[in-house]
VEXTOR-278349 format. One record per residue: residue number from 1; residue in one letter; x, y, z of N, C-alpha, C in turn. Coordinates in nm, 3 decimals, padded with zeros to 5 digits. Layout:
% VEXTOR-278349
NUM/a/X/Y/Z/X/Y/Z/X/Y/Z;
...
***
This chain:
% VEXTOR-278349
1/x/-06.632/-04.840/08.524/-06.764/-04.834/08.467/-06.779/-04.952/08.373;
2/x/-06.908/-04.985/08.384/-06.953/-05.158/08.311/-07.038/-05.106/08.220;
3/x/-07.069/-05.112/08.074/-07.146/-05.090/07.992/-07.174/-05.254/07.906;
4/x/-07.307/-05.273/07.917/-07.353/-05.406/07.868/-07.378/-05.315/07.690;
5/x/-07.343/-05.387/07.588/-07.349/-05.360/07.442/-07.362/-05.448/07.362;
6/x/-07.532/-05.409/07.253/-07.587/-05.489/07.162/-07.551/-05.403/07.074;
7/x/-07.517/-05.452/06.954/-07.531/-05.337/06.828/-07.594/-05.425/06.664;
8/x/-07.665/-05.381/06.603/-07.669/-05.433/06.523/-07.655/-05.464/06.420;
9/x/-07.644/-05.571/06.328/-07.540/-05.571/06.207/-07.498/-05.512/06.143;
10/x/-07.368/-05.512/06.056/-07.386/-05.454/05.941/-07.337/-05.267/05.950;
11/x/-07.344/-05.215/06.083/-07.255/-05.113/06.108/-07.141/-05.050/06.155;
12/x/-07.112/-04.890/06.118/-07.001/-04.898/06.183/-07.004/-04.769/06.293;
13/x/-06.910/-04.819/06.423/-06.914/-04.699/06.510/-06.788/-04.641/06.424;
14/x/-06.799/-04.483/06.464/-06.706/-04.398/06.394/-06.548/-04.408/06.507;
15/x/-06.493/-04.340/06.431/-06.319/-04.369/06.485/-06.380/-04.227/06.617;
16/x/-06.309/-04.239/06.692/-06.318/-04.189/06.832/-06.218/-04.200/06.928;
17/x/-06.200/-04.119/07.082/-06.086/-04.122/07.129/-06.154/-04.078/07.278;
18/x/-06.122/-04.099/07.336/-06.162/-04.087/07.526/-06.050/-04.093/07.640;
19/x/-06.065/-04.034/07.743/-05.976/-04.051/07.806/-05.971/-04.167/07.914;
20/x/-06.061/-04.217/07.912/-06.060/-04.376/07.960/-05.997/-04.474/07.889;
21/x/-05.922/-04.577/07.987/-05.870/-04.724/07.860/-06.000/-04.781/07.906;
22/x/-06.018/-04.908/07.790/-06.099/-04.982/07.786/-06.103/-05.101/07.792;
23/x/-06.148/-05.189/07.746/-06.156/-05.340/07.741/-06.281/-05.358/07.733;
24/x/-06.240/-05.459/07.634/-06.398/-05.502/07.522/-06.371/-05.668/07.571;
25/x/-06.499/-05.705/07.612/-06.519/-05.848/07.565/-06.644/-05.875/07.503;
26/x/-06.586/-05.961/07.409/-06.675/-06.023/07.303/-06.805/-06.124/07.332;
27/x/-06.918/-06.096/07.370/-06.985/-06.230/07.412/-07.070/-06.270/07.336;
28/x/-07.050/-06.218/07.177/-07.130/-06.254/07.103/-07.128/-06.198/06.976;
29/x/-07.141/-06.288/06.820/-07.094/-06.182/06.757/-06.974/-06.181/06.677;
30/x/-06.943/-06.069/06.594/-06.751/-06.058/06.573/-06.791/-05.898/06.496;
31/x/-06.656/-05.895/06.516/-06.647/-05.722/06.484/-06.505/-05.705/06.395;
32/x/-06.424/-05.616/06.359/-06.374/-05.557/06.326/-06.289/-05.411/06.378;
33/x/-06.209/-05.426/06.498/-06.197/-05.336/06.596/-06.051/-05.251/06.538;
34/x/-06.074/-05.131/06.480/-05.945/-05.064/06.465/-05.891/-05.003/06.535;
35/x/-05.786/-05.014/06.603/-05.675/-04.903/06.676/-05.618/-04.830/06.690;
36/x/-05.600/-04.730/06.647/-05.434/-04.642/06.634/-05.408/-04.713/06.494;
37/x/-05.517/-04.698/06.358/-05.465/-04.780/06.262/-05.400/-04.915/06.252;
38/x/-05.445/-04.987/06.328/-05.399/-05.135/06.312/-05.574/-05.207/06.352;
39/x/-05.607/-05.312/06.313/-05.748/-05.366/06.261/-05.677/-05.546/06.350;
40/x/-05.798/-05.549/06.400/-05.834/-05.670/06.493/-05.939/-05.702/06.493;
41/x/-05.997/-05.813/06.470/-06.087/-05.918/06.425/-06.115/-05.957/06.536;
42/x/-06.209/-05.956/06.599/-06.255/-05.999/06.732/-06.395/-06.105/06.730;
43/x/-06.410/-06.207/06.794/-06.494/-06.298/06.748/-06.553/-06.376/06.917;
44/x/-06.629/-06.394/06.955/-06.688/-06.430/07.082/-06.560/-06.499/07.143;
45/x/-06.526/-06.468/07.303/-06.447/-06.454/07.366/-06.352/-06.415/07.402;
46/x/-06.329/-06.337/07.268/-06.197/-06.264/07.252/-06.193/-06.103/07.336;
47/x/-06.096/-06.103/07.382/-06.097/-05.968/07.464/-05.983/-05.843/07.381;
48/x/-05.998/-05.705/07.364/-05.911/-05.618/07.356/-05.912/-05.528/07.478;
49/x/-05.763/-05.476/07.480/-05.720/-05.366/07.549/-05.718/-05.237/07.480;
50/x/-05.756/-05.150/07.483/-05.751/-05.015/07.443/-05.681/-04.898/07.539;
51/x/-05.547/-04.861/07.530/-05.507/-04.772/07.589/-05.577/-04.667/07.572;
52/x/-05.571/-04.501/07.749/-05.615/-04.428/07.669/-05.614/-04.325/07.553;
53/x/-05.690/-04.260/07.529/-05.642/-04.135/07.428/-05.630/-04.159/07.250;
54/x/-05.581/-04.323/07.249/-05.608/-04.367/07.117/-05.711/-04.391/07.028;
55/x/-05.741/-04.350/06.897/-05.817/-04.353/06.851/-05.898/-04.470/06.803;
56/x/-05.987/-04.510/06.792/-06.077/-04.647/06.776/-06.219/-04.648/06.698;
57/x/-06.242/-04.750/06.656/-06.393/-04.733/06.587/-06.398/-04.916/06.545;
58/x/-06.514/-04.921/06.506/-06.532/-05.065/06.486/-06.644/-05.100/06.389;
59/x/-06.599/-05.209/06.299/-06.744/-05.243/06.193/-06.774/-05.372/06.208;
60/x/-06.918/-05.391/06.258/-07.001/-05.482/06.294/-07.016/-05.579/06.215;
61/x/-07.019/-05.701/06.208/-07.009/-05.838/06.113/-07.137/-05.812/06.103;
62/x/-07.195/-05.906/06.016/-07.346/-05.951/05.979/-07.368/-06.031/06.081;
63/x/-07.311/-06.056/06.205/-07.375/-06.144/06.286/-07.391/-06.051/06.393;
64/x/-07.399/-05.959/06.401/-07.441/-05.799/06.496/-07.309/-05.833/06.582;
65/x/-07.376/-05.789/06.728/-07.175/-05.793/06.829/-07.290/-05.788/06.975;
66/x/-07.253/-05.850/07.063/-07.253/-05.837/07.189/-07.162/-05.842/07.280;
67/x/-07.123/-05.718/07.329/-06.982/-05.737/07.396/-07.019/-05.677/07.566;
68/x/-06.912/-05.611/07.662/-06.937/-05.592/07.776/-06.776/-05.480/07.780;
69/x/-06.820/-05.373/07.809/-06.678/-05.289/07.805/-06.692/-05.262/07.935;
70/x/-06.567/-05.159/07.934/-06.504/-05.126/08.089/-06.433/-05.071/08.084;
71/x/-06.432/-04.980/08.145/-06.403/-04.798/08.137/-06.338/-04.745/08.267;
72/x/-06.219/-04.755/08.255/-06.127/-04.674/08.333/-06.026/-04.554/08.294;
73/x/-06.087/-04.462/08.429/-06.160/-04.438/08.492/-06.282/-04.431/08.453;
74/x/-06.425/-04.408/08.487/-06.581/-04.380/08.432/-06.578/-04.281/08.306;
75/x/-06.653/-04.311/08.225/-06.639/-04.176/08.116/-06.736/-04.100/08.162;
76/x/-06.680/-03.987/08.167/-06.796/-03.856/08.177/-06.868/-03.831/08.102;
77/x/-06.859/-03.845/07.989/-06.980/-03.831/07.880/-07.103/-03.931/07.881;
78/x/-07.055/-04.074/07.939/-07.178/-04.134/07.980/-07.213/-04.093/08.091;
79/x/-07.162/-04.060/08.174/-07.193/-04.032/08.306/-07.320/-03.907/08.281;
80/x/-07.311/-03.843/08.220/-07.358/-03.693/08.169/-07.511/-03.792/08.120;
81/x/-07.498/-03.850/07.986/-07.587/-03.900/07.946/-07.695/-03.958/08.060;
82/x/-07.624/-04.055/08.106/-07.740/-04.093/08.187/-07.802/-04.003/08.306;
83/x/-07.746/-03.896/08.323/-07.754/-03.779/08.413/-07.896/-03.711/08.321;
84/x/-07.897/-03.693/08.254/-07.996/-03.630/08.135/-08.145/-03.704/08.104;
85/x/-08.079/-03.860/08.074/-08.200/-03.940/08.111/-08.277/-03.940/08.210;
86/x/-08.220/-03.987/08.401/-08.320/-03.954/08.466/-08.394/-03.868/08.497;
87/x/-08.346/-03.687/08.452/-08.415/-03.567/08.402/-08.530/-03.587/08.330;
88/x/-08.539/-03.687/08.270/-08.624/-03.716/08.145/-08.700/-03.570/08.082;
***
C-alpha cells in the first residue's frame, strides 16, 4: 500500500504501532521521526525503515513534511477508512 503525505508544520503525529513495516520517503520538508525511542532527523531524500509492531510518531519541522510511505502488508485500518469514505 502507497500513501502520498502532506502534513503541516509545526506538528506532531502521536507515538503509534501497526502491524505493517513501513518506509517513509522524504520528498519534502524534514521531520523528526522517533522509533522504539531512538529519534532520526529526516530531511528531503532521506528514507526510513520501520519494522513491524514498533512504536513511532513524528514532529513536523516548520517547513511542514511531504513524504510517500509504504505499507507492508496493506493496513487495515486504512483500508477500513477509505471503505467508509466511498459509503459517504
Amino acid at each position: 500500500m502507497v500513501s502520498f503525505v502532506a502534513l503541516e508544520p509545526n506538528i506532531r503525529v502521536t507515538p503509534h504501532h501497526h502491524e505493517s513495516e513501513q518506509i517513509v520517503l522524504v520528498n519534502g520538508g524534514a521531520c523528526d521521526f522517533m522509533v522504539d525511542g531512538k529519534l532520526y532527523h529526516l530531511e528531503e531524500g532521506d528514507i526510513l525503515i520501520i519494522p513491524p509492531n514498533l512504536e513511532h510518531g513524528n514532529y513536523i519541522s516548520d517547513r511542514g513534511l511531504r513524504m510517500i510511505e509504504v505499507f507492508s502488508p496493506p493496513r487495515a485500518d486504512f483500508i477500513e477508512k477509505l471503505r467508509a469514505l466511498k459509503k459517504g
